[in-house]
Wavefront OBJ file of the C-alpha trace (Angstrom):
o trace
v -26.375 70.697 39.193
v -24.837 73.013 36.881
v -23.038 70.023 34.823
v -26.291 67.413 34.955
v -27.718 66.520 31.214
v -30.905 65.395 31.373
v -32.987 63.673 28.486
v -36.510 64.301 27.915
v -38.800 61.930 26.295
v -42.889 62.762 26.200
v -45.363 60.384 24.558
v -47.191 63.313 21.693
v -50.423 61.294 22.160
v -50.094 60.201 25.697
v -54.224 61.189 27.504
v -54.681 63.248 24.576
v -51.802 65.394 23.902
v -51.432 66.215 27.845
v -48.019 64.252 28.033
v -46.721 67.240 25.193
v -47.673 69.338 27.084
v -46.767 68.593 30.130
v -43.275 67.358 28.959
v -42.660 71.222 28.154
v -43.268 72.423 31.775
v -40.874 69.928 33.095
v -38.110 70.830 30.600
v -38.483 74.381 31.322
v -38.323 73.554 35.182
v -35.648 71.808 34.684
v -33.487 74.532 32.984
v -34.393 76.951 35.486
v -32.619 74.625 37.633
v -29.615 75.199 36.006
v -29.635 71.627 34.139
v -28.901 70.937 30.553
v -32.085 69.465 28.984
v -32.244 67.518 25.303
v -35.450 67.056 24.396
v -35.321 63.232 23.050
v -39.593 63.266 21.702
v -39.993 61.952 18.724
v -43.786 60.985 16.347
v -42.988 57.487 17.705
v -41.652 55.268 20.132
v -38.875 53.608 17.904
v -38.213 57.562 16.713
v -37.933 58.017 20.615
v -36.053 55.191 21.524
v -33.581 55.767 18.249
v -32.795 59.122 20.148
v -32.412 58.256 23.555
v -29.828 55.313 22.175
v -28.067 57.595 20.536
v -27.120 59.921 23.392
v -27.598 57.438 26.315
v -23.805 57.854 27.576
v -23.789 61.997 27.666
v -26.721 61.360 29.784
v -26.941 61.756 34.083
v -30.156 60.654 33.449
v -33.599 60.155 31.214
v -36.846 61.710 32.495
v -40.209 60.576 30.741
v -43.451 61.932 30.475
v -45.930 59.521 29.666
v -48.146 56.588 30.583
v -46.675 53.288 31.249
v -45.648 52.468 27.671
v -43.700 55.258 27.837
v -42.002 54.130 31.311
v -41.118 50.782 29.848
v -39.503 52.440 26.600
v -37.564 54.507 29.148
v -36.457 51.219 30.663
v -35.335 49.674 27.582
v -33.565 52.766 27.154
v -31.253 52.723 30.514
v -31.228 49.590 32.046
v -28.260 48.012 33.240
v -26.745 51.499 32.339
v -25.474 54.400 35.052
v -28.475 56.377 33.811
v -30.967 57.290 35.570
v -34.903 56.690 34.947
v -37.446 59.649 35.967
v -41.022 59.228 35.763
v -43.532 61.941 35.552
v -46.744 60.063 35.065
v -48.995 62.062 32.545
v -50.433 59.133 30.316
v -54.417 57.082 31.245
v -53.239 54.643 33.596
v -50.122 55.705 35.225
v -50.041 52.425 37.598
v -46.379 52.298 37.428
v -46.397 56.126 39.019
v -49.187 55.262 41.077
v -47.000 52.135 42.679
v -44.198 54.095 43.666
v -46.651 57.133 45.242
v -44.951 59.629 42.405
v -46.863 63.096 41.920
v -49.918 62.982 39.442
v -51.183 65.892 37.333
v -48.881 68.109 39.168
v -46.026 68.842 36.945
v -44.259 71.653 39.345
v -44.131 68.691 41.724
v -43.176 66.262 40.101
v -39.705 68.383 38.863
v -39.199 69.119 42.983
v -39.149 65.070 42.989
v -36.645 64.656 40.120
v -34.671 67.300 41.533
v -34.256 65.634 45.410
v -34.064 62.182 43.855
v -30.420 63.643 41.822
v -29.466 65.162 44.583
v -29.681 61.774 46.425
v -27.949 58.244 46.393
v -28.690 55.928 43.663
v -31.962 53.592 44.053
v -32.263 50.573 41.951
v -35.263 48.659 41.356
v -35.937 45.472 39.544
v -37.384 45.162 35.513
v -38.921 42.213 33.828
v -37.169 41.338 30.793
v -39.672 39.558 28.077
v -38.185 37.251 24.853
v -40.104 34.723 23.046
v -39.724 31.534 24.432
v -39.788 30.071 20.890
v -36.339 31.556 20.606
v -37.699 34.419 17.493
v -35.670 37.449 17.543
v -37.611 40.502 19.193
v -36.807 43.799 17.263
v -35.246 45.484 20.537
v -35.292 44.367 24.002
v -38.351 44.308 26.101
v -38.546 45.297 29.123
v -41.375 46.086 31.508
v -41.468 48.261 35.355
v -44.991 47.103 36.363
v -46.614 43.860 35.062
v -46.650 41.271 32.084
v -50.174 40.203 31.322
v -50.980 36.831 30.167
v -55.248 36.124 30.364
v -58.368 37.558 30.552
v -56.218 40.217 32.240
v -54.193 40.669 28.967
v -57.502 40.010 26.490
v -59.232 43.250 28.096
v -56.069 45.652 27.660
v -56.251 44.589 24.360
v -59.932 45.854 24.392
v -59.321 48.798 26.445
v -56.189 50.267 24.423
v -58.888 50.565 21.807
v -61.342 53.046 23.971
v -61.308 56.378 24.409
v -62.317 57.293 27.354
v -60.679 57.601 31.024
v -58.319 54.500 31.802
v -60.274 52.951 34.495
v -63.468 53.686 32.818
v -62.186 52.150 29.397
v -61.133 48.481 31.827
v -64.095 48.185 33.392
v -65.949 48.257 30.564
v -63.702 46.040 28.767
v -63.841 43.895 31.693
v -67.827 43.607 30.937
v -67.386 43.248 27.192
v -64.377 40.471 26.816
v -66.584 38.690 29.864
v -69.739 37.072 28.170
v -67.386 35.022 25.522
v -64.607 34.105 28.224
v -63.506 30.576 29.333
v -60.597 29.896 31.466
v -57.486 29.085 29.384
v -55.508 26.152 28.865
v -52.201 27.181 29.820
v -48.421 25.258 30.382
v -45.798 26.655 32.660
v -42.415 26.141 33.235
v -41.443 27.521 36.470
v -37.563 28.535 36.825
v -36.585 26.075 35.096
v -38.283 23.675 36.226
v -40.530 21.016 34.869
v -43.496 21.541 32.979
v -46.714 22.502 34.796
v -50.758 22.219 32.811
v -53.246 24.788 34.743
v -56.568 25.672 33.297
v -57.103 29.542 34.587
v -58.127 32.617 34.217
v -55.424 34.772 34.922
v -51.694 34.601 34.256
v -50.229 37.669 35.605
v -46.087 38.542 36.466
v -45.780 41.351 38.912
v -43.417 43.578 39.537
v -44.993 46.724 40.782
v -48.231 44.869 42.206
v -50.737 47.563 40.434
v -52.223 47.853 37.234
v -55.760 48.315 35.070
v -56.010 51.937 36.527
v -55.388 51.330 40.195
v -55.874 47.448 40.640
v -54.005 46.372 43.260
v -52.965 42.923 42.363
v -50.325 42.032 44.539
v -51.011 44.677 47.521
v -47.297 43.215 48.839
v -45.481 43.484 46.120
v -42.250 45.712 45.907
v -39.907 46.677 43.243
v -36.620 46.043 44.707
v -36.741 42.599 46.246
v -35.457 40.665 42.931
v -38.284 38.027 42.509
v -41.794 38.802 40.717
v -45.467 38.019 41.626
v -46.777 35.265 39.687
v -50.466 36.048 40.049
v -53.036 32.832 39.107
v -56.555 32.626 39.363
v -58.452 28.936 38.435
v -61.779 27.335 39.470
v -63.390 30.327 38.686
v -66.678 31.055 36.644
v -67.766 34.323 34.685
v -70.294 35.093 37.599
v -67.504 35.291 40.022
v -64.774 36.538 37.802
v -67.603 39.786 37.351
v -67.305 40.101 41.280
v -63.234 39.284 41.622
v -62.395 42.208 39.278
v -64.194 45.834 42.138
v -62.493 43.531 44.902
v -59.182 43.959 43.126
v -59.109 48.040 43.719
v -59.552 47.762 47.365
v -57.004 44.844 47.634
v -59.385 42.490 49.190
v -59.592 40.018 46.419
v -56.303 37.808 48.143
v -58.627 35.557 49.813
v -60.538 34.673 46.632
v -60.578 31.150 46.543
v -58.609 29.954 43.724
v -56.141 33.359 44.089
v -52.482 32.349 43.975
v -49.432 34.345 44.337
v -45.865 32.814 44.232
v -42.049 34.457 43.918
v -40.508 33.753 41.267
v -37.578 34.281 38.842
v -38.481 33.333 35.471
v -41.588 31.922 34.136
v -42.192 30.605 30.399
v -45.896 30.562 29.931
v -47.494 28.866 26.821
v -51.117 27.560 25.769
v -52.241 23.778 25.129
v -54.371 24.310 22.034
v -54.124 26.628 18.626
v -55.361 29.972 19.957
v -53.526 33.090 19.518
v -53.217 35.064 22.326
v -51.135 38.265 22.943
v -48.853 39.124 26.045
v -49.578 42.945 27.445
v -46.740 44.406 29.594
v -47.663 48.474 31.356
v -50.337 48.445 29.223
v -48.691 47.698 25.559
v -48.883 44.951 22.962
v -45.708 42.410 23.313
v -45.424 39.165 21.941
v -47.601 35.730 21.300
v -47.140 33.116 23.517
v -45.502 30.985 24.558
v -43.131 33.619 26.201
v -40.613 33.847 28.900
v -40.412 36.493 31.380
v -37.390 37.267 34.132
v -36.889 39.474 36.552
v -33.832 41.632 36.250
v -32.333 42.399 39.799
v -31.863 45.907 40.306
v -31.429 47.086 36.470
v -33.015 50.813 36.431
v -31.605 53.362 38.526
v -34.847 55.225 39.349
v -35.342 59.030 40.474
v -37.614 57.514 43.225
v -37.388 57.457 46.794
v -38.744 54.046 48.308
v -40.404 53.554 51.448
v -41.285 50.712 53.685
v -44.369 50.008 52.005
v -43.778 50.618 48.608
v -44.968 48.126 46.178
l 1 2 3 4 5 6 7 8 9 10 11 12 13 14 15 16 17 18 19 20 21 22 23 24 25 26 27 28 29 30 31 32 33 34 35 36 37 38 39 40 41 42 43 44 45 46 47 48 49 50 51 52 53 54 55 56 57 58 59 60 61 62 63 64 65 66 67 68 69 70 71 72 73 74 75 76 77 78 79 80 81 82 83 84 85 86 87 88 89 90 91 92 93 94 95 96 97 98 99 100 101 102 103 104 105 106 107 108 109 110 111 112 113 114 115 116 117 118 119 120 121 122 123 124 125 126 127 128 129 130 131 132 133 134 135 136 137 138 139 140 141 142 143 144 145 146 147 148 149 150 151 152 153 154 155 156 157 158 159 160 161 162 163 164 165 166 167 168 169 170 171 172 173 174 175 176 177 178 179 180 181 182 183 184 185 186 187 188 189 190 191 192 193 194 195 196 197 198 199 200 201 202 203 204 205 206 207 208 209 210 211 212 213 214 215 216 217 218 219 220 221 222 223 224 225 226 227 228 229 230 231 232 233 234 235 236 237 238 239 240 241 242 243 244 245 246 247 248 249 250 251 252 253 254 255 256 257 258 259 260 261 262 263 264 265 266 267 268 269 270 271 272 273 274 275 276 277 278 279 280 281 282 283 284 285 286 287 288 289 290 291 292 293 294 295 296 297 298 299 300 301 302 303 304 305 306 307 308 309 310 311 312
């Protein structure tokens, strides 16, 4: 592995500084290996990304240490590229990590993983690929591993991201705040091109990775390699029940929900029927307003992963 380069890009302020760090263990794993590390951190993620751009092609691959922001800026980074993704989850959420069984808060383990996964075949999963259906001009591309929020769902990241505490401790408690003012939204949907579609509901979600808010299992099915994403509703539901939907959700028992709908699909453009301003999340971060469009992007990242039956 003598002639491997390796990039390394850690969030600084990833679960308190642990992503630093823990990004410095990797890197020094990693050289012991006999591998040629540049570290690619930067005060920011546009610092970060800047980097990683500008030595993408000397790379065999990028490994990040983060949350999943930080996994989605790594995607921007190498998709539809020959280099490789590797993900050592060390951010509040870590859903992304979590979907694909990766090692948490073990960093000694998680370099053994990199390690195999370059020493094996290339494994490609799918991204979602985000623009603004209004045709504005994004300032880079965005992409996203895990999930594209577009509801309640989205509304209580936004009040989470704020928190300081643990990740599932900040949702559910945004889950309790953001719920007392909720109604269901007024939403329009175009469908893979096809013809418009008006559905009052609560949540809007696109899956890729079928987990997110800290372990939620949304999609319990899903996988990251089949080339179609989880379109996740929920209508006809009140606050009362939307309270009870949300426990169900980390067990994976909420699919029988009345009102629960999942259906494959390729793109989806998702916009609202009134004034209000609402905010797309995707792993966790602020996107774009709606209306937006969303696709799934067929085997784009080459991931330091290995995927089992089962793997969502």
């Amino acid at each position: 592995m003598s002639r491997l380069r390796v990039g390394l890009l850690s969030n600084p302020t990833a679960a308190l500084g642990t992503a630093h760090r823990v990004g410095r263990q990797v890197g020094n794993l990693l050289r012991l290996s006999g591998i040629s590390v540049v570290d690619l951190s930067g005060s920011s993620a546009h610092v970060a990304r800047a980097r990683a751009l500008e030595v993408r092609d000397t790379l065999t691959a990028l490994v990040v240490v983060g949350g999943d922001g930080t996994v989605s800026l790594g995607a921007e980074v190498v998709a539809n590229t020959p280099v490789r993704l590797g993900v050592v989850p060390a951010g509040s959420g870590n859903d992304f990590a979590r979907a694909l069984g990766l090692p948490e808060n073990n960093p000694q383990e998680a370099t053994r993983a990199l390690l195999h996964a370059l020493s094996r075949p290339v494994v490609t999963i799918d991204a979602i690929e985000i623009t603004a259906a209004s045709g504005t001009a994004l300032p880079h591309r965005s992409l996203a591993l895990g999930n594209v929020n577009l509801g309640f769902d989205a509304l209580v990241n936004a009040r989470a991201n704020s928190a300081s505490r643990g990740h599932a401790v900040r949702y559910t408690t945004a889950v309790l705040r953001e719920l007392p003012a909720f109604r269901p939204l007024p939403y329009w949907l175009s469908i893979d091109d096809g013809e418009r579609i008006d559905l009052d509901a609560s949540l809007i979600t696109l899956s890729n990775s079928g987990v997110f808010g800290g372990g939620m299992r949304i999609v319990p099915e899903a996988r990251v390699d089949d080339g179609v994403l989880e379109l996740v509703t929920l209508t006809g539901i009140g606050r009362t029940k939307l309270l009870r939907f949300f426990p169900r959700v980390f067990r994976g028992t909420h699919t029988t929900v009345e009102g629960f709908g999942v259906q494959p699909v390729q793109k989806v453009t998702v916009g609202l029927r009134n004034d209000r301003r609402l905010r797309a999340y995707a792993d966790g971060e602020p996107r774009i307003d709606l209306p937006v469009t969303a696709r799934v992007l067929p085997g784009a990242v080459r991931i330091l992963a290995e995927l089992k039956r089962g793997d969502r």
